[in-house]
NUSEDREN-532695 format. One record per residue (C-alpha): residue number from 1; residue in one letter; x, y, z. Coordinates in pm, 1 decimal, decimal comma, m for minus. Example, Ala and Ser with C-alpha at 12.3 -4.5 7.8 and 13.67 -1.06 7.14 Angstrom:
! residues 2
@n: 1 | res: a | px: 1230,0 | py: m450,0 | pz: 780,0;
@n: 2 | res: s | px: 1367,0 | py: m106,0 | pz: 714,0;
//
This chain:
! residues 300
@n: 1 | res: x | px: m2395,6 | py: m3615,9 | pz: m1172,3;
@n: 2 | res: x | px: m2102,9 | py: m3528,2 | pz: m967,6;
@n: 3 | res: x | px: m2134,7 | py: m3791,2 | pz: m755,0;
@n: 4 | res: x | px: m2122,7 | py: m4009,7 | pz: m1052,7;
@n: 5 | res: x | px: m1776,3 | py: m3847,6 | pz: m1235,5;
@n: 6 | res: x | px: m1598,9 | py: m3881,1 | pz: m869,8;
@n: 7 | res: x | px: m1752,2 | py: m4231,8 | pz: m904,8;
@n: 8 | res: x | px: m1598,3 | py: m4265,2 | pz: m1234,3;
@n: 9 | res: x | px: m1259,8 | py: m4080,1 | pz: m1128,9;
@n: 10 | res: x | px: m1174,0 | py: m4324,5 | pz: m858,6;
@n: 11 | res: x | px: m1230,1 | py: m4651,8 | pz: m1068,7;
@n: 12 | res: x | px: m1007,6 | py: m4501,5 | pz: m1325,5;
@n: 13 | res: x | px: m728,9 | py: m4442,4 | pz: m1076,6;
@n: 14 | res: x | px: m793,5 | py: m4843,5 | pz: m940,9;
@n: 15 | res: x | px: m697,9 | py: m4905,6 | pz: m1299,3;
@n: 16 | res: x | px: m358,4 | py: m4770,9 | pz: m1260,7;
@n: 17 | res: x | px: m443,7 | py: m4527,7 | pz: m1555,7;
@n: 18 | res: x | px: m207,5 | py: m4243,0 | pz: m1518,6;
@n: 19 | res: x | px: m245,7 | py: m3913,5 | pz: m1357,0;
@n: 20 | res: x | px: m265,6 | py: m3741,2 | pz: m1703,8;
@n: 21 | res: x | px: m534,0 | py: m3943,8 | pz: m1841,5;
@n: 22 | res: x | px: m707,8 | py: m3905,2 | pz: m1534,9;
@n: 23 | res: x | px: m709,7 | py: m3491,2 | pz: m1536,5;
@n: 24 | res: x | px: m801,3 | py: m3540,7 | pz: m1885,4;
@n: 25 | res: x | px: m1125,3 | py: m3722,8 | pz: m1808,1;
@n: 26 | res: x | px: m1218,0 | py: m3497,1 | pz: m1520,0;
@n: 27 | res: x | px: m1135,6 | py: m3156,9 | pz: m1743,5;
@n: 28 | res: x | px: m1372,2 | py: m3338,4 | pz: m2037,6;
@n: 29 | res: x | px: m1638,7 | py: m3417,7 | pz: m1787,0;
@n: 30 | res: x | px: m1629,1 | py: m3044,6 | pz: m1615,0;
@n: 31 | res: x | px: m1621,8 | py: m2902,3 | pz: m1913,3;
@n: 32 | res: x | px: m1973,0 | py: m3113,1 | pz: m2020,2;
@n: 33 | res: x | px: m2078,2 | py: m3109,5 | pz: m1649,9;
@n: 34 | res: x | px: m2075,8 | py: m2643,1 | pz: m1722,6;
@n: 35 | res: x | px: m2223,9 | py: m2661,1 | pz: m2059,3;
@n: 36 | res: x | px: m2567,9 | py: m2935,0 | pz: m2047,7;
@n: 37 | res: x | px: m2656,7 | py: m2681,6 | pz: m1660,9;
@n: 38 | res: x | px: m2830,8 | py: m2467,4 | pz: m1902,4;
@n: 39 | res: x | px: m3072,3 | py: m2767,5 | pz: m1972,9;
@n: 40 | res: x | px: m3171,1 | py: m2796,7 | pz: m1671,3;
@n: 41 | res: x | px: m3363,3 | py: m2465,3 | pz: m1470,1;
@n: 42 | res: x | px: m3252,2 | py: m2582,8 | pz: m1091,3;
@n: 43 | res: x | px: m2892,0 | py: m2662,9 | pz: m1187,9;
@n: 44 | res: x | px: m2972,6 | py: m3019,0 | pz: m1096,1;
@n: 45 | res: x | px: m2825,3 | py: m3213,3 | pz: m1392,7;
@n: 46 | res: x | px: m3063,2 | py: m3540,9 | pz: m1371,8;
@n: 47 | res: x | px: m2855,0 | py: m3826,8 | pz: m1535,9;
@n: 48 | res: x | px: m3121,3 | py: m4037,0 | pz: m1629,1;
@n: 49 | res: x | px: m3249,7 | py: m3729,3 | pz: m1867,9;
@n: 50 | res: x | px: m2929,1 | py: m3688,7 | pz: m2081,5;
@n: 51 | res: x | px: m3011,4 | py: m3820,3 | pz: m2420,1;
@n: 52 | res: x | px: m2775,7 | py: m3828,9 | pz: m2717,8;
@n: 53 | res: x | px: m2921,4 | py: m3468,6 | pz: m2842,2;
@n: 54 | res: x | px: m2732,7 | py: m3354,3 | pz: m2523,8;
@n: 55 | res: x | px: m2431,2 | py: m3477,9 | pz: m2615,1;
@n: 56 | res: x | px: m2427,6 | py: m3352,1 | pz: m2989,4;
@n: 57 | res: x | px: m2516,3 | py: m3044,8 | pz: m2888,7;
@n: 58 | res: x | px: m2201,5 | py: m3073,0 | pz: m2683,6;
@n: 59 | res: x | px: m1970,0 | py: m3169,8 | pz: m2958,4;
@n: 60 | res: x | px: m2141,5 | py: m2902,0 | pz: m3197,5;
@n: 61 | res: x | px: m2043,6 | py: m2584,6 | pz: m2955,0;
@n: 62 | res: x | px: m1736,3 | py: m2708,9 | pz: m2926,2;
@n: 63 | res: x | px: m1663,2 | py: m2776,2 | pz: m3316,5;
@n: 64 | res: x | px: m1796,0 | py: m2445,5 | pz: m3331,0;
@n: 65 | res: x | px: m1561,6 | py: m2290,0 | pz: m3109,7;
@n: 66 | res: x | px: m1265,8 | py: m2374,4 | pz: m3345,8;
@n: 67 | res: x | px: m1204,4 | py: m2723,6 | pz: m3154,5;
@n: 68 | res: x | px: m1071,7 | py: m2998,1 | pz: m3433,9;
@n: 69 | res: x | px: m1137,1 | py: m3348,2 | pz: m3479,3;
@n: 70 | res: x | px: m849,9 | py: m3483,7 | pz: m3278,4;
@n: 71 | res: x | px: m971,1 | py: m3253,6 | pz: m2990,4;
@n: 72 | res: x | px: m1358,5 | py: m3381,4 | pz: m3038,0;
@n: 73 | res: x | px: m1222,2 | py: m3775,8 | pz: m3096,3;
@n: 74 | res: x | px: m1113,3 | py: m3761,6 | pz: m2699,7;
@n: 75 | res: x | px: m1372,9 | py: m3591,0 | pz: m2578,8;
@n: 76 | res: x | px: m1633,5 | py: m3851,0 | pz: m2712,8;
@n: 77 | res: x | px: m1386,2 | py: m4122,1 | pz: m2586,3;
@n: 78 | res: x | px: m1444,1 | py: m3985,4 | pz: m2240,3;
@n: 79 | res: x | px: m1780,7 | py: m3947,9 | pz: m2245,3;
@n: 80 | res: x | px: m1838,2 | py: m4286,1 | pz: m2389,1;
@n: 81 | res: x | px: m1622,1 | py: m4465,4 | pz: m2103,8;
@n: 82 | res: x | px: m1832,4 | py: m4234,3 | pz: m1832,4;
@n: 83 | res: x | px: m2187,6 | py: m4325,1 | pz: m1972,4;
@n: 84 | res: x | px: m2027,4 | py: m4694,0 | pz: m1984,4;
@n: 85 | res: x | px: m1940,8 | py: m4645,5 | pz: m1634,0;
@n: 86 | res: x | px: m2288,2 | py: m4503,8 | pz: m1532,1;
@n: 87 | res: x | px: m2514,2 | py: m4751,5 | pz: m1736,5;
@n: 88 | res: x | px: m2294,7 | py: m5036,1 | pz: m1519,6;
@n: 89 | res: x | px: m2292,5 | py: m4918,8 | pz: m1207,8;
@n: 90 | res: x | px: m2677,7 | py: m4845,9 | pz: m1250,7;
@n: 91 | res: x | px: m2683,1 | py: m4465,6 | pz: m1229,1;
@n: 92 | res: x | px: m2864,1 | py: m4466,8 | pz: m1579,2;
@n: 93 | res: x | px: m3040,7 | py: m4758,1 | pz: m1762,4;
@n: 94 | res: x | px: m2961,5 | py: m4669,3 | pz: m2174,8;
@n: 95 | res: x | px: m2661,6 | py: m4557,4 | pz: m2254,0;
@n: 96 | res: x | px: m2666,5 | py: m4194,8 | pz: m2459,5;
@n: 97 | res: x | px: m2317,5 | py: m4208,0 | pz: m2576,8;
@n: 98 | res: x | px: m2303,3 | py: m4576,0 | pz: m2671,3;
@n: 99 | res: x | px: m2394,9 | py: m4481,5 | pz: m3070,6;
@n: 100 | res: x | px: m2190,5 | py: m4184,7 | pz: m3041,3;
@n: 101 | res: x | px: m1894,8 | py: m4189,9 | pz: m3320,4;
@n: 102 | res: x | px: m1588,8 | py: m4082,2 | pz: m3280,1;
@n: 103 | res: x | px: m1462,6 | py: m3847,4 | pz: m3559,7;
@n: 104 | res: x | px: m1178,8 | py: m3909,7 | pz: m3776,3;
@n: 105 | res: x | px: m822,5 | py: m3723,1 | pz: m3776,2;
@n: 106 | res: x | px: m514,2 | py: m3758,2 | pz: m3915,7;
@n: 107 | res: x | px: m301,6 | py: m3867,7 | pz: m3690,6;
@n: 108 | res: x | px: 36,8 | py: m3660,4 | pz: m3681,7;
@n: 109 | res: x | px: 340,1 | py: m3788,8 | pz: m3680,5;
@n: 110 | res: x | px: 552,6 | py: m3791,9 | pz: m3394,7;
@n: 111 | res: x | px: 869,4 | py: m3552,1 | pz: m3405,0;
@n: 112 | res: x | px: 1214,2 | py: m3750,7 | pz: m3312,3;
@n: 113 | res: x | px: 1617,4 | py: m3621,4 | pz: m3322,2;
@n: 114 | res: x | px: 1796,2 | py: m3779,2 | pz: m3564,0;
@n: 115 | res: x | px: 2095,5 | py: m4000,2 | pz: m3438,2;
@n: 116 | res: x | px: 2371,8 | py: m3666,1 | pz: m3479,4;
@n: 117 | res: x | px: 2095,7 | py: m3453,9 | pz: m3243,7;
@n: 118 | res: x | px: 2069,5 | py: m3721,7 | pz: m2991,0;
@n: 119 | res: x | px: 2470,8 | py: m3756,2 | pz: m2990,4;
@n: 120 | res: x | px: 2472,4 | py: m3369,5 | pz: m2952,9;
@n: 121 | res: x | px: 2192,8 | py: m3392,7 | pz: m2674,6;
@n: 122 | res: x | px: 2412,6 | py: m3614,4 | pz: m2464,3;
@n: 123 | res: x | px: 2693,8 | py: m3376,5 | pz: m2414,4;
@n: 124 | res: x | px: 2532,3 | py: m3094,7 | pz: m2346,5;
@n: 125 | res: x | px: 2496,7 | py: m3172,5 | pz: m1999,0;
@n: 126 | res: x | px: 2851,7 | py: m3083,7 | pz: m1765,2;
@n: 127 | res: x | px: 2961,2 | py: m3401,1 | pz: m1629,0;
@n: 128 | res: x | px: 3184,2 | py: m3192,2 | pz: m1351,7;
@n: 129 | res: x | px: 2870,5 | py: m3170,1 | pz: m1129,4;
@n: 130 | res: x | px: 2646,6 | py: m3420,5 | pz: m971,4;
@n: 131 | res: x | px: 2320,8 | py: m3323,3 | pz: m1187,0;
@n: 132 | res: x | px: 2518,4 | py: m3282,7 | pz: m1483,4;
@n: 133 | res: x | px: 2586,9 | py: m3659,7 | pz: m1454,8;
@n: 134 | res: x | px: 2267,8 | py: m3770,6 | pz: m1315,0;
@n: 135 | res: x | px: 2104,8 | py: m3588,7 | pz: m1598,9;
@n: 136 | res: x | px: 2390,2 | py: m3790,5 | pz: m1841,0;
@n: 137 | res: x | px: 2213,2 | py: m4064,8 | pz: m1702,4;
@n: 138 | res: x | px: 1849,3 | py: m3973,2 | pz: m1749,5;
@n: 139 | res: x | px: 1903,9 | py: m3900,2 | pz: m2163,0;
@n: 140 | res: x | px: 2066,9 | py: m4207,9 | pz: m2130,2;
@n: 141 | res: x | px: 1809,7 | py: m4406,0 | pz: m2022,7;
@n: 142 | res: x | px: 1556,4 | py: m4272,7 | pz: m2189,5;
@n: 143 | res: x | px: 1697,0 | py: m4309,5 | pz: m2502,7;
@n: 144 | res: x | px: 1820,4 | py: m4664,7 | pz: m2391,2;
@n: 145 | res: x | px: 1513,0 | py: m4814,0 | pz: m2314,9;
@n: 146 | res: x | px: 1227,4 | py: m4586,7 | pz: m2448,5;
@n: 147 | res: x | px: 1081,1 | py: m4454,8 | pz: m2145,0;
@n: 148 | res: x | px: 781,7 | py: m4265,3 | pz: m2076,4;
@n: 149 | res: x | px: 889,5 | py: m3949,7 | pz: m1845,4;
@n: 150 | res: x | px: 643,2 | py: m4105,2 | pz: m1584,5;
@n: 151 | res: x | px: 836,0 | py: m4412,9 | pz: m1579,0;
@n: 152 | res: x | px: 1191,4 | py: m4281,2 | pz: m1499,1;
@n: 153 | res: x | px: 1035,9 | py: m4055,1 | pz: m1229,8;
@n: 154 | res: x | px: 891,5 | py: m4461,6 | pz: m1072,3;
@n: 155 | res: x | px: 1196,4 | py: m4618,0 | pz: m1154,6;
@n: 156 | res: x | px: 1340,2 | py: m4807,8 | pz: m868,1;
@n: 157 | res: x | px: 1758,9 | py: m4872,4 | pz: m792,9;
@n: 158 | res: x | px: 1640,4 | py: m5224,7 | pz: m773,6;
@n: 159 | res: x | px: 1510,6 | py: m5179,8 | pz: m1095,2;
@n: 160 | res: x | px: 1810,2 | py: m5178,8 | pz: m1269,7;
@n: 161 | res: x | px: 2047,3 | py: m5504,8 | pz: m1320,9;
@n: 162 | res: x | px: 2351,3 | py: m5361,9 | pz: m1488,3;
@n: 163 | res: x | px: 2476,6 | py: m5723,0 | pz: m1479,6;
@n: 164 | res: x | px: 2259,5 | py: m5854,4 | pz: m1671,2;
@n: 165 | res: x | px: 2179,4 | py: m5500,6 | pz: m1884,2;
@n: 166 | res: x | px: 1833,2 | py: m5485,2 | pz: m1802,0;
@n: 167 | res: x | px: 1573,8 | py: m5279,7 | pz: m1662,4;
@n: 168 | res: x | px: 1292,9 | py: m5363,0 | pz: m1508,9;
@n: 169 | res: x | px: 1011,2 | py: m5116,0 | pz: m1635,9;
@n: 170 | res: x | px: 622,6 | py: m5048,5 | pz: m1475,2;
@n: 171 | res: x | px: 409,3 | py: m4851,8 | pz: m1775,8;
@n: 172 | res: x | px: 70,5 | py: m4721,1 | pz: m1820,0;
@n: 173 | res: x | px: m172,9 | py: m4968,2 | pz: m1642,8;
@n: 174 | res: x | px: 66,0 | py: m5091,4 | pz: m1375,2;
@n: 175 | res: x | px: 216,6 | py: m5303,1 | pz: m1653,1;
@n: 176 | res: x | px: 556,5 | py: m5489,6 | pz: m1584,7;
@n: 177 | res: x | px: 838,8 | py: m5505,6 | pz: m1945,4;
@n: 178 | res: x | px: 1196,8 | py: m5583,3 | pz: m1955,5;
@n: 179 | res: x | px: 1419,5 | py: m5390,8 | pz: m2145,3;
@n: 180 | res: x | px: 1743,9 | py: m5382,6 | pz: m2245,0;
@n: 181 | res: x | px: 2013,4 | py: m5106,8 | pz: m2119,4;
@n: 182 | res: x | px: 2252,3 | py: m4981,5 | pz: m2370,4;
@n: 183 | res: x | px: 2628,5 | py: m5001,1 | pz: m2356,1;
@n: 184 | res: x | px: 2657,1 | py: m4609,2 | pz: m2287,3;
@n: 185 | res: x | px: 2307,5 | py: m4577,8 | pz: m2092,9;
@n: 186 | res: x | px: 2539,7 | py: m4825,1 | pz: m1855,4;
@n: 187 | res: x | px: 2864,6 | py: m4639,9 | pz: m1812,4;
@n: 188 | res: x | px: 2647,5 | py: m4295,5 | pz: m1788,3;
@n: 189 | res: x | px: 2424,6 | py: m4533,4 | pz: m1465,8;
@n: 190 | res: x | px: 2727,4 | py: m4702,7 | pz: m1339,9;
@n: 191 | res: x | px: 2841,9 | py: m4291,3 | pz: m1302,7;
@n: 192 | res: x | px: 2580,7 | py: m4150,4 | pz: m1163,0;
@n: 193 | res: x | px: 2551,1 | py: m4415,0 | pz: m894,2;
@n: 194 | res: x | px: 2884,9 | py: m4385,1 | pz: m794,5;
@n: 195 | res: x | px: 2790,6 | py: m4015,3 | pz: m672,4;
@n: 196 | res: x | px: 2402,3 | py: m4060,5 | pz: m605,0;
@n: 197 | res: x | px: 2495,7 | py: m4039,1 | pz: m219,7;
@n: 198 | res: x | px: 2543,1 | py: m3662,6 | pz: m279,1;
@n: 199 | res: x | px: 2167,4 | py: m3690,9 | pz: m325,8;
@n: 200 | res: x | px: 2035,7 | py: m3942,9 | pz: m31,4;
@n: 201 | res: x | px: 1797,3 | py: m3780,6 | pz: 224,9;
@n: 202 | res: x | px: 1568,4 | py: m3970,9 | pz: 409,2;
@n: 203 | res: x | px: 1279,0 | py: m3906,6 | pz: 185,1;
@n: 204 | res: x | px: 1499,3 | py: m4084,2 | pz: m82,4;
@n: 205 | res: x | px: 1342,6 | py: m4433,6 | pz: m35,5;
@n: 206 | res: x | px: 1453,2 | py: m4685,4 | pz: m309,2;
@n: 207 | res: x | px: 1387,9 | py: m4412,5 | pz: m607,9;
@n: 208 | res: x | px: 1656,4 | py: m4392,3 | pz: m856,6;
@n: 209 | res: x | px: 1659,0 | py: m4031,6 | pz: m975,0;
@n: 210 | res: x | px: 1675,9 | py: m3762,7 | pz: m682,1;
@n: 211 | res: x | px: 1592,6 | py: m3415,2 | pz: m672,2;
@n: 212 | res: x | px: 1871,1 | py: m3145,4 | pz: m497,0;
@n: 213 | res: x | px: 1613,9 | py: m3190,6 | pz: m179,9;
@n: 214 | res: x | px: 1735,7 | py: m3527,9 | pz: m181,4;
@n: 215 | res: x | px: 1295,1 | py: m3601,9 | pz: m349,1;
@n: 216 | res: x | px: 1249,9 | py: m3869,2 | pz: m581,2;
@n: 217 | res: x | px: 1241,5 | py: m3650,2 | pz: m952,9;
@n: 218 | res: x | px: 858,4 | py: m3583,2 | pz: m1000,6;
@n: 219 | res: x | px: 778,7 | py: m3604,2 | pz: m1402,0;
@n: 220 | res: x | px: 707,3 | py: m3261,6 | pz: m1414,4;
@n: 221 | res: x | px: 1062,7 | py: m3187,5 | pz: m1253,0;
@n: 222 | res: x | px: 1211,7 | py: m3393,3 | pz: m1500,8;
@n: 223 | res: x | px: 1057,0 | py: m3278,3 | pz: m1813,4;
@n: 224 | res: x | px: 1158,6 | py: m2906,7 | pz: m1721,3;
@n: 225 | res: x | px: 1500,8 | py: m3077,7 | pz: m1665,9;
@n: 226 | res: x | px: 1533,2 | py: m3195,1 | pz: m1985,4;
@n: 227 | res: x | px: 1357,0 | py: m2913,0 | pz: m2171,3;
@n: 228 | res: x | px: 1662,6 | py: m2693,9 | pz: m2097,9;
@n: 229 | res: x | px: 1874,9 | py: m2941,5 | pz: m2308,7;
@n: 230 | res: x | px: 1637,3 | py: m2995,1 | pz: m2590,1;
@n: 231 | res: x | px: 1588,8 | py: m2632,6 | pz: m2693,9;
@n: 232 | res: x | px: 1964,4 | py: m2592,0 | pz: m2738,3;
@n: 233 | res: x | px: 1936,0 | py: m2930,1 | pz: m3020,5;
@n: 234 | res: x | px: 1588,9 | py: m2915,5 | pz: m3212,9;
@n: 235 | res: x | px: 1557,3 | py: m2713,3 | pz: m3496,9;
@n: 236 | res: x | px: 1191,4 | py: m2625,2 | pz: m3511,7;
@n: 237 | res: x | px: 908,6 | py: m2637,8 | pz: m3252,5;
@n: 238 | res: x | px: 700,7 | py: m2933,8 | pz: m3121,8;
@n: 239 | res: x | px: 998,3 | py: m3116,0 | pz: m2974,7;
@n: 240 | res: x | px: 957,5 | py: m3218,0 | pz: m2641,9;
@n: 241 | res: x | px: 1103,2 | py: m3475,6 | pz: m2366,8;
@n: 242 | res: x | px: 879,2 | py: m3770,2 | pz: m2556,1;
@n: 243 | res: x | px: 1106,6 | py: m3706,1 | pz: m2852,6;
@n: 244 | res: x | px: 1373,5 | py: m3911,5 | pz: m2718,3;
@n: 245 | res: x | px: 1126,8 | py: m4172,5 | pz: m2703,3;
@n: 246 | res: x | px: 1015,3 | py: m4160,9 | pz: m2972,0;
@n: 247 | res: x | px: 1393,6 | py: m4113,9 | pz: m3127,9;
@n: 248 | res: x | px: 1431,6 | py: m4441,1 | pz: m2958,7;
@n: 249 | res: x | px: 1167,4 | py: m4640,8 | pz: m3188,2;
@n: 250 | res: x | px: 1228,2 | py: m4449,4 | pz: m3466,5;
@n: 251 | res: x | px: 1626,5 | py: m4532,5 | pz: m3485,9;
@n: 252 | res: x | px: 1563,9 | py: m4914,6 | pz: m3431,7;
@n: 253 | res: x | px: 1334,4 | py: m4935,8 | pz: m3663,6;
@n: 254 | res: x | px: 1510,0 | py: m4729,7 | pz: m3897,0;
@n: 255 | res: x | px: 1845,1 | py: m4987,5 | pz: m3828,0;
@n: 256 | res: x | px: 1614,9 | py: m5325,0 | pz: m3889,4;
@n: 257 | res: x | px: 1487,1 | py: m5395,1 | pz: m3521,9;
@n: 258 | res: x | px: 1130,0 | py: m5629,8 | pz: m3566,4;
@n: 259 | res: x | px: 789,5 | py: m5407,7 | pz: m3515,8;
@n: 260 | res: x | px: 711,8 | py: m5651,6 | pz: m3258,9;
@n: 261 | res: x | px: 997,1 | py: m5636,7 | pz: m3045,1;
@n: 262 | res: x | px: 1002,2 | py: m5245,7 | pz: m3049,4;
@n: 263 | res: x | px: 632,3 | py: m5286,6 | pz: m2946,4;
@n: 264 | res: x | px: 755,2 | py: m5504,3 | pz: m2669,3;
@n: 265 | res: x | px: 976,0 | py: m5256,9 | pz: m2540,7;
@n: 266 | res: x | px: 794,5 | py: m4943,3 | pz: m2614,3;
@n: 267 | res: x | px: 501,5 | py: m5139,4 | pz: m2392,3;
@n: 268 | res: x | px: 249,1 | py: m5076,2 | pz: m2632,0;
@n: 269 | res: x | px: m36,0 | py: m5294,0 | pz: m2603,8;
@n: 270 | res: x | px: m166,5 | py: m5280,5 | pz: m2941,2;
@n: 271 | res: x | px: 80,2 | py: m5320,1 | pz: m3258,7;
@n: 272 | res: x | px: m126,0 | py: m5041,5 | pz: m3409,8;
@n: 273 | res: x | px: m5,3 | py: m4747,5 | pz: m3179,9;
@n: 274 | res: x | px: 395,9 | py: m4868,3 | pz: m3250,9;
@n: 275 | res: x | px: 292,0 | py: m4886,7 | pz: m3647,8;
@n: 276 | res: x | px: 339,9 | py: m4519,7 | pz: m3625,4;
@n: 277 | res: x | px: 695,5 | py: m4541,6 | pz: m3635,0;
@n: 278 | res: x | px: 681,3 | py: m4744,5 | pz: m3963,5;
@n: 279 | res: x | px: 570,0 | py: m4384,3 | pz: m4169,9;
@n: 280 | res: x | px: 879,9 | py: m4247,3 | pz: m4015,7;
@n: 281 | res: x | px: 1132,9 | py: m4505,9 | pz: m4109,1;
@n: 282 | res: x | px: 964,3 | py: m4549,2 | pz: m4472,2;
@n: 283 | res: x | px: 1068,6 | py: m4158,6 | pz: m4478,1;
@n: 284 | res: x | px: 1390,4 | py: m4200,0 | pz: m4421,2;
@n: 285 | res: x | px: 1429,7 | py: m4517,4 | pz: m4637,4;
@n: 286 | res: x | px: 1273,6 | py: m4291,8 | pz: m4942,8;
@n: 287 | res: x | px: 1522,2 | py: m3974,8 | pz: m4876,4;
@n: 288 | res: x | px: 1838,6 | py: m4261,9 | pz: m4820,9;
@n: 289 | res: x | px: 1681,9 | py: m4377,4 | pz: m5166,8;
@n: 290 | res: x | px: 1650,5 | py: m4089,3 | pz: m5355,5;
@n: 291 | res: x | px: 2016,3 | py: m4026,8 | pz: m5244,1;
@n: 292 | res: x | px: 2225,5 | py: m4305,5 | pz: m5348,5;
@n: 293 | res: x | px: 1988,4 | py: m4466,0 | pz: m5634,1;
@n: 294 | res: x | px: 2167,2 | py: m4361,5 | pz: m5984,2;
@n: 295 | res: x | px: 1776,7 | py: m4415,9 | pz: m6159,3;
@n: 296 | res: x | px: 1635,6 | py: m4184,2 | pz: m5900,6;
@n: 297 | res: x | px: 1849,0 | py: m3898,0 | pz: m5907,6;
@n: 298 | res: x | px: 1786,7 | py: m3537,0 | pz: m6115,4;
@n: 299 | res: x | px: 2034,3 | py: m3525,3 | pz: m6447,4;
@n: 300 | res: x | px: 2180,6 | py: m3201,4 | pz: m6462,4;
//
């Protein structure tokens, strides 16, 4: 079986899929790989024997160890595109997770500033230091354009046309989107350029965002950057660097921007994941509503 997830692993990083999704998948597959041992005396997990009862069983002991649907939902997702992967590549002939169904959840929605918290975000950083303006310039730009934290840590210089305003953008699946760059996502690049020398080393390469080492910004580096801004601006818990991205659809949504063209730049392959955003601009339409609309307001 092990020989089958590494299998498994390496196709999924020929894919492109990101580094996430793939620790995901091998966590889900350990975590199977510990529990179905016990049906088997030698320890030698025979492929060919898993049946579906294997993998219920599996989904029951977690269930019963407090784990919720959402949890379950991506386990079976993982398991499905394994046994996919196995029946395939001929390490099994039936496929025991192909009638396996993937419980529902409510699908939470995602938390985002308002437009006054983002404005308050963007100062917070001290623009009389070099990472005070190159971190100017990430908020910026995330904001701007809607990136993923994975994609500003791969962004290129040549990436970025600041005469045309646009930025070239490579997503989940090594997939290519143009973008438009904001008036002040601009100015706050245009700055930190001017003083991104201060940064060069000769591990820089052609990366846009550099550690103090003079490192291309790993995503992990740059979501503990940017953590130390957002706790001074969000209210409650469950904010997090993705916020800003998802501030970004949120707010054009919420000002009249088309669902398509925020899936566009969001690079969301299906119009289904950027629907989301919808809920959260009917929201605010409703509260604006319930505000100004003489019919809907309490008498005294």
């Amino acid at each position: 079986m092990q020989k089958s997830i590494d299998e498994f692993l390496k196709m999924q990083k020929a894919k492109y899929f990101s580094e996430n999704t793939i620790i995901a998948y091998r966590r889900d597959l350990t975590q199977f790989q510990k529990f179905i041992t016990k049906y088997f005396k030698d320890g030698n997990i025979k492929l060919d024997e898993i049946s579906r009862l294997f993998l219920r069983d599996f989904l029951r002991h977690l269930s019963l160890n407090g784990r919720n649907n959402r949890t379950l939902a991506r386990k079976v997702t993982t398991l499905k595109s394994y046994f996919q992967f196995c029946t395939k590549n001929n390490f099994i002939n039936e496929n025991p997770a192909e009638k396996l169904k993937i419980p529902k959840f409510e699908k939470k929605l995602p938390k985002y500033f308002s437009e006054k918290e983002m404005e308050e975000l963007f100062v917070i950083p001290d623009l009389t230091t070099k990472f005070g303006v190159r971190n100017r310039a990430i908020l910026e730009i995330i904001y701007s354009c809607g990136m993923r934290i994975s994609e500003v840590a791969n962004c290129k210089i040549s990436w970025i046309n600041l005469s045309s305003n646009l930025a070239q953008i490579v997503g989940k699946g090594n997939k290519e989107r143009i973008v438009p760059i904001g008036k002040k996502a601009k100015i706050a690049l245009r700055n930190y350029l001017k003083i991104k020398s201060q940064f060069d080393s000769k591990f820089s390469d052609n990366s846009l965002f550099l550690s103090k080492s003079g490192k291309p910004l790993s995503a992990n580096e740059i979501r503990e950057i940017l953590a130390r801004y957002l706790i001074l601006v969000a209210k409650t818990k469950g904010y997090s660097p993705h916020s800003i991205r998802h501030s970004f659809a949120t707010h054009l949504l919420s000002n009249g921007a088309d669902l398509r063209a925020v899936q566009e730049m969001l690079g969301h392959s299906k119009l289904s994941t950027t629907e989301i955003y919808t809920h959260l601009s009917l929201t605010d339409l409703k509260d604006a509503y319930k505000q100004a609309h003489p019919r809907s307001k309490k008498k005294d």
